[in-house]
TIRO-675793 format. One line per 5 residues: number of its first residue (from 1); their letters; for each residue y, z, x negated of N, C-alpha, C. Coordinates in steps of 0.2 Angstrom, whole numbers. Each point is the difference from the previous one (the first is absolute). Example, Ala and Ser with C-alpha at 12.3 -4.5 7.8 and 13.67 -1.06 7.14 Angstrom:
// residues 2
1	as	-28/39/-66/6/0/4/6/0/-4; 5/-4/2/6/1/-4/5/3/4
// end
This chain:
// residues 247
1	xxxxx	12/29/210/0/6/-4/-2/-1/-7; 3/3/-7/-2/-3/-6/-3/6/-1; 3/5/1/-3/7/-4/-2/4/6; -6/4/0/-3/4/3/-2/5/-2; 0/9/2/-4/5/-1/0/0/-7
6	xxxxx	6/0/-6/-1/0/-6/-1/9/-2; -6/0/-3/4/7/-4/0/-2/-8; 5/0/-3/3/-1/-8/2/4/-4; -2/3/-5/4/5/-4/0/-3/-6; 6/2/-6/3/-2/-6/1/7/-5
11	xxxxx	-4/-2/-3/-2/8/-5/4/-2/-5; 4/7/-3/4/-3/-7/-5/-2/-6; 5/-5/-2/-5/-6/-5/-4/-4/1; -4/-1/8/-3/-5/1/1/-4/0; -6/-5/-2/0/-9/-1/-4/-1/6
16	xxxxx	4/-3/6/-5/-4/6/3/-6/-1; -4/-5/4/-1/-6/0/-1/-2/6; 3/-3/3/0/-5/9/-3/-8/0; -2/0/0/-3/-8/2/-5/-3/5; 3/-5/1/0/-2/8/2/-6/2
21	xxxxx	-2/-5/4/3/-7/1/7/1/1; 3/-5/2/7/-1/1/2/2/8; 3/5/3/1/1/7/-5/6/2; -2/2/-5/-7/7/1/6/8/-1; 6/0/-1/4/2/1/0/5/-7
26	xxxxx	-2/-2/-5/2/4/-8/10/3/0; 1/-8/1/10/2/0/3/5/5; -2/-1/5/0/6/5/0/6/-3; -8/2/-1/1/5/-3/3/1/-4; 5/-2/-5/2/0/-5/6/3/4
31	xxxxx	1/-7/5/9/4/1/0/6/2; -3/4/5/-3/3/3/1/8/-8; -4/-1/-3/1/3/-6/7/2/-3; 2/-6/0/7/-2/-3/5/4/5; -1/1/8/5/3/3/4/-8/2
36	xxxxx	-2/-5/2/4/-6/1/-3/-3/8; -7/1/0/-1/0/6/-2/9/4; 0/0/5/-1/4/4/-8/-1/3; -3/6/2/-7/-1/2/2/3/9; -3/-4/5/-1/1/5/-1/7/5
41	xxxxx	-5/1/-4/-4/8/2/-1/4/-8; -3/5/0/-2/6/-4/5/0/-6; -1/3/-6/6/5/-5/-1/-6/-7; 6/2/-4/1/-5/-6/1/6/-3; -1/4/-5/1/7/-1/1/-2/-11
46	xxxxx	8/2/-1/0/-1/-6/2/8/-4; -3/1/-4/4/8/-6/5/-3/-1; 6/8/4/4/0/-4/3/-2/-6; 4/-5/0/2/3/-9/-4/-11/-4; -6/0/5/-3/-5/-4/4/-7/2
51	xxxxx	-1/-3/-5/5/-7/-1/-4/-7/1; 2/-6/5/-6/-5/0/6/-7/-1; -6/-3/-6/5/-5/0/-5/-7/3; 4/-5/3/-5/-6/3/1/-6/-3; -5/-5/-3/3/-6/-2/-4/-3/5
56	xxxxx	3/-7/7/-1/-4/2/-3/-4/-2; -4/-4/2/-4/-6/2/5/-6/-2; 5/-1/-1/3/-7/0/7/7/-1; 3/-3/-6/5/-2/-3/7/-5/0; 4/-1/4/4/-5/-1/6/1/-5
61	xxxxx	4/-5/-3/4/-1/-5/6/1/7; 5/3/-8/8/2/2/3/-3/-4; 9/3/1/4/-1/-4/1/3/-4; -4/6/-2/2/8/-4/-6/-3/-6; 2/3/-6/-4/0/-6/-6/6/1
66	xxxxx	-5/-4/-4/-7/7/-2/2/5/0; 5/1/-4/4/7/-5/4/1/8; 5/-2/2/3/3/7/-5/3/4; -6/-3/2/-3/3/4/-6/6/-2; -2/-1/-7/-4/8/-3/8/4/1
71	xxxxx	5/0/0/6/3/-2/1/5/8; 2/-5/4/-2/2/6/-5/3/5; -8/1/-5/-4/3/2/1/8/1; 6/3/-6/2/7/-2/6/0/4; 1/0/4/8/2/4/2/7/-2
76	xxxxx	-6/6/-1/1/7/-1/5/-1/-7; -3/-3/-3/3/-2/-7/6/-4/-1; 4/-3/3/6/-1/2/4/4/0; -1/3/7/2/4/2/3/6/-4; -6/3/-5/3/5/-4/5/-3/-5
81	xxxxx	-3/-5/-1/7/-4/-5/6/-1/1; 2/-2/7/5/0/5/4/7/0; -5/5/0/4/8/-2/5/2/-3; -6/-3/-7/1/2/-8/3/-4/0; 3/-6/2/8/-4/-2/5/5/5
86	xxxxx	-1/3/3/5/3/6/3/8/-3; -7/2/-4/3/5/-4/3/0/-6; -1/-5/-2/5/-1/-7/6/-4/1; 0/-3/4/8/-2/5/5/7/-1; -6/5/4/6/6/1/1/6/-8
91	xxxxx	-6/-1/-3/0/2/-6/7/-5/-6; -1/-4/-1/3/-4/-3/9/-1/3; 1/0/4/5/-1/6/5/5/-7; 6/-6/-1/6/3/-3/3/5/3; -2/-2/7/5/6/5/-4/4/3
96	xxxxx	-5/-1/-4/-3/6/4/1/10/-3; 4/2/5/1/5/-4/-1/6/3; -5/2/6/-2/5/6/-8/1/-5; 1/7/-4/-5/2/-5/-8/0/5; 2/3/6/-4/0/3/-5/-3/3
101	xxxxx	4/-5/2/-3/-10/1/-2/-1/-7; 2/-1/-4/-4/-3/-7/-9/5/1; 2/6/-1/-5/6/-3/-7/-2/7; 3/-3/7/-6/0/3/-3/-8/1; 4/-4/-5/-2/-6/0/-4/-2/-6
106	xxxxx	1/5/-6/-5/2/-6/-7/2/2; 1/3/6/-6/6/2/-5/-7/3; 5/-3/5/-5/-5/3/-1/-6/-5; 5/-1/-6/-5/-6/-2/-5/3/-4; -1/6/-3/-4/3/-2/-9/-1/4
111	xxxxx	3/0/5/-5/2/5/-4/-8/1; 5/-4/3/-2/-8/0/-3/-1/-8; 1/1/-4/-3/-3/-6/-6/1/-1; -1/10/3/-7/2/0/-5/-5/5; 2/-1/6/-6/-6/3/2/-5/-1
116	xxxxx	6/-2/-3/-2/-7/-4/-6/-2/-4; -1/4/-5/-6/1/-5/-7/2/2; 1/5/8/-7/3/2/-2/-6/2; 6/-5/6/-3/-5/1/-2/-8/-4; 1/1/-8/0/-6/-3/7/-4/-1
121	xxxxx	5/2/1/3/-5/0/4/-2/-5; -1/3/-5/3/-2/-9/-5/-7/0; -8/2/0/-4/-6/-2/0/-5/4; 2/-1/8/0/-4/5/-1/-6/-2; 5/-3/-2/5/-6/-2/-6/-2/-7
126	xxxxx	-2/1/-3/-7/-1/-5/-4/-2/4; -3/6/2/-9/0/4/2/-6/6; 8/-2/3/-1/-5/3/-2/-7/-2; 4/-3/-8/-1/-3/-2/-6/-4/-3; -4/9/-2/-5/0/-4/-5/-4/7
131	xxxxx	0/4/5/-7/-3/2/0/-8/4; 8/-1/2/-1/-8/1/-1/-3/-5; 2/2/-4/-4/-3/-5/-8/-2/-3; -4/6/1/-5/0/-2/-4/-1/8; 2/1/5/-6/0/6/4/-8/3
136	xxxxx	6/-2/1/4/-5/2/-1/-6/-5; -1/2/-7/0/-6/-4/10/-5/0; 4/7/0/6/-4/0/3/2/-6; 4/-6/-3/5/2/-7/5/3/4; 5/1/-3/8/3/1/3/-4/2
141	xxxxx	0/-6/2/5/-8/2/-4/2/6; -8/0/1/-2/-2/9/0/9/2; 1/5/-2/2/5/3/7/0/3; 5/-5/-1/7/1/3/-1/-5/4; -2/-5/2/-1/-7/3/-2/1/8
146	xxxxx	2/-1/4/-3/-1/10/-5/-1/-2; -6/7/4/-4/-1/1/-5/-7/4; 5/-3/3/0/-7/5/-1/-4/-5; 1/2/-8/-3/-6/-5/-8/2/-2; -2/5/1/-4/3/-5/-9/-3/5
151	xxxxx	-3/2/-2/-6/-5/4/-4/7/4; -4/-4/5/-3/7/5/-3/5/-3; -6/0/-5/0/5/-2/3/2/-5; 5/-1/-2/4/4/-3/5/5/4; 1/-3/6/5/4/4/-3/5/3
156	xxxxx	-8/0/-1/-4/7/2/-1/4/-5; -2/-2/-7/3/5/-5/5/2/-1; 5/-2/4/8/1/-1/0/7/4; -3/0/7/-1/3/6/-2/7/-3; -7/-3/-4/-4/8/0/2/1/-6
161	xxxxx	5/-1/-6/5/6/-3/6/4/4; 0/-4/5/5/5/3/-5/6/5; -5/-3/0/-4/7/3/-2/5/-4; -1/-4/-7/-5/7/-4/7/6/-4; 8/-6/-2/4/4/0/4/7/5
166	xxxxx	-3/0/7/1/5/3/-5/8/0; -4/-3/-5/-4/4/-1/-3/4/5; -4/-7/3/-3/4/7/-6/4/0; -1/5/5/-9/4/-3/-6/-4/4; 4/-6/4/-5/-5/4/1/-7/-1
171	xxxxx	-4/-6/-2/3/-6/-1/-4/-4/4; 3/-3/6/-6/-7/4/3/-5/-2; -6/-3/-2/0/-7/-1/0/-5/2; 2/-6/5/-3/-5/4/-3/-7/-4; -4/0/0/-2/-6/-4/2/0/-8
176	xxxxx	2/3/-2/5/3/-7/-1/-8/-4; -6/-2/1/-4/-5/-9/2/-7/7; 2/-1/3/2/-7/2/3/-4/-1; -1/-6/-3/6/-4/-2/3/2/-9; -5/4/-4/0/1/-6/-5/-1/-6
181	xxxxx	3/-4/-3/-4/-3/-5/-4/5/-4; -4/-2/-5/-7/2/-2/3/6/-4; 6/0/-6/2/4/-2/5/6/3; 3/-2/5/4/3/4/-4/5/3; -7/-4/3/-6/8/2/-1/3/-4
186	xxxxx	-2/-2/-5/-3/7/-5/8/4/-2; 4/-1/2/6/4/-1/1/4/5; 1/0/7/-1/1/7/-7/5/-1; -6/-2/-2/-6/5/2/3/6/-6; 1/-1/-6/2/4/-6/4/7/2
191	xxxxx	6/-2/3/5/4/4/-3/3/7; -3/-2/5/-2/3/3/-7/5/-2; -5/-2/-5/-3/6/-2/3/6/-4; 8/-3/-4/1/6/-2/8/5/4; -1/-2/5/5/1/7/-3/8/-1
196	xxxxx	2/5/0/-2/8/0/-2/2/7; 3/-4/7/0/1/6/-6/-2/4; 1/2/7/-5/-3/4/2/-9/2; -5/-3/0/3/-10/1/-8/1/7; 3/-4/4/-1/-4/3/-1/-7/1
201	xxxxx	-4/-3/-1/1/-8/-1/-3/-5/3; 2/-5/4/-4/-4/4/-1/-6/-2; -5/-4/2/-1/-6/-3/-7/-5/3; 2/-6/-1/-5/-3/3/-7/-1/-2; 4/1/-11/-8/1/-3/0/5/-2
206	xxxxx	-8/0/0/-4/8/-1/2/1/-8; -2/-5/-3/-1/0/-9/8/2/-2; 4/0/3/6/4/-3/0/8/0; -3/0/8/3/6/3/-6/5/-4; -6/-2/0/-4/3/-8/2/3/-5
211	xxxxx	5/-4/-2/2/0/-9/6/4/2; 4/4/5/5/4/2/-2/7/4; -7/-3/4/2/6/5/-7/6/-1; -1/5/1/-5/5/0/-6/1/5; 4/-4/6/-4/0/7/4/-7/2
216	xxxxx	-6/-3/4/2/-7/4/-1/1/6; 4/-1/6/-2/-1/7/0/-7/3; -4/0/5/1/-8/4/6/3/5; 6/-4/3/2/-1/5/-2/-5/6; -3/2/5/-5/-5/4/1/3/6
221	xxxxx	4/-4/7/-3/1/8/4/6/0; 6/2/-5/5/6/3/-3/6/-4; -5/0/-3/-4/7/-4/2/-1/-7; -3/4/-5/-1/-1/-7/-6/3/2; -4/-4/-8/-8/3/-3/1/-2/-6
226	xxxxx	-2/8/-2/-1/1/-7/-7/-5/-3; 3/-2/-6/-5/-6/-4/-3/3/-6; -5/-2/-3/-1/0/-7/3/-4/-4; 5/5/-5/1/-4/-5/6/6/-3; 6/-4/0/3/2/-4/-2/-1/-9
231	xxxxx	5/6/-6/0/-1/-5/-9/0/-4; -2/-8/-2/-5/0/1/-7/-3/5; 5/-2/4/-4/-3/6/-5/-4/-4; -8/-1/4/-1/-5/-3/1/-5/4; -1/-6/-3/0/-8/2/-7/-2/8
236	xxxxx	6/-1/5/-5/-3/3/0/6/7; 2/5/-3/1/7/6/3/-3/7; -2/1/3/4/2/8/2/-8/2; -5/-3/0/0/-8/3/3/-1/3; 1/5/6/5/-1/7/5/-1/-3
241	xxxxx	4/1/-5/10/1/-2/0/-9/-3; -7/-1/-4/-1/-7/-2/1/-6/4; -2/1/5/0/-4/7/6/1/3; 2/5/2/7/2/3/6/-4/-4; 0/-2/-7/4/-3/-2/0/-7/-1
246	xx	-5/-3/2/-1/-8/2/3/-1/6; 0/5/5/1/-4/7/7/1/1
// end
């Protein structure tokens, strides 16, 4: 049994923090969270309406570019674009000449344009460029290239714009800062402090999960215990989490 007798709740806009040896079952919970695994006994209880986005632990490379995959994060946003070409097919249409068909095909492109813009989707195509760029560190030539070229932690920057593009009100982290370089962190921690949502984040070291989270838990023996620290922890707190990451 990894997980036992858990109670856990996620308040909007909170910064927790999970840390815990390797196999203390941090990911679990995450998936668990995420809706990817199932829990055995008692309730997973999510608000209506609220949105959660997960970036894994281990990233693998494809054959889809950075840009294909932040692009594919929005299907909602496809979608509507797929309409509004479907409406102006029949608007535009030389033969189209049934007044009535035109006038209810105005009304709905009307209406798709309106959540096209509630949902963002004029700037999409920018904000996706913009933030591989600044959180990803990729120019315009490595934003179209197989992700299967690009290196591992970059393919998890790739990952968590396509999380923070859905504009989720929860974000779990697994390991987020693994396998990236010194300036890749301080871009990673930057974006997750100004994420407006609730995060989640788990991790082997304590001194990340500090400089991200408001509250730190140990996962240990199937339980969580809350620690001192978070933003501002001091140096040297909660010796137990120090030792749990040597072994």
């Amino acid at each position: 049994m990894v997980l036992d007798g858990l109670d856990f709740m996620v308040s909007d806009g909170s910064r927790i923090g999970l840390v815990g040896a390797n196999g203390s079952g941090k990911s679990t919970l995450l998936k668990i969270m995420a809706g990817i695994e199932a829990v055995d006994a008692g309730n997973v209880e999510l608000r209506r309406g609220v949105k959660v986005a997960y970036l894994p632990q281990r990233v693998d490379g494809e054959g889809r570019s950075a840009l294909e995959i932040v692009r594919a994060a929005r299907p909602d946003l496809q979608t509507l674009e797929d309409e509004l070409q479907r409406c102006a097919r029949i608007v535009g249409s030389p033969e189209a000449t049934d007044m009535n068909l035109i006038h209810r095909a105005l009304e709905t492109q009307e209406d798709l344009l309106r959540r096209f813009r509630e949902l963002g989707g004029p700037g999409f195509e920018g904000e996706a460029r913009s933030l591989l760029g600044e959180l990803a560190g990729l120019d315009r030539a490595a934003m179209s290239r197989p992700t299967r070229e690009t290196r591992e932690g970059q393919r998890k920057l790739v990952a968590l714009v396509s999380c923070l593009v859905r504009r989720p009100d929860i974000l779990l982290l697994d390991e987020p800062e693994t396998n990236l370089e010194s300036a890749c962190r301080e871009r990673l921690e930057g974006n997750i402090n100004r994420f407006e949502g609730a995060v989640v984040a788990a991790s082997r070291k304590r001194s990340f999960l500090d400089r991200v989270s408001e509250y730190v838990f140990e996962v240990r023996e199937g339980k969580i215990f809350p620690l001192e620290g978070g933003h501002g922890a001091k140096e040297g707190a909660a010796n137990v989490v120090d030792l749990a990451e040597r072994r």
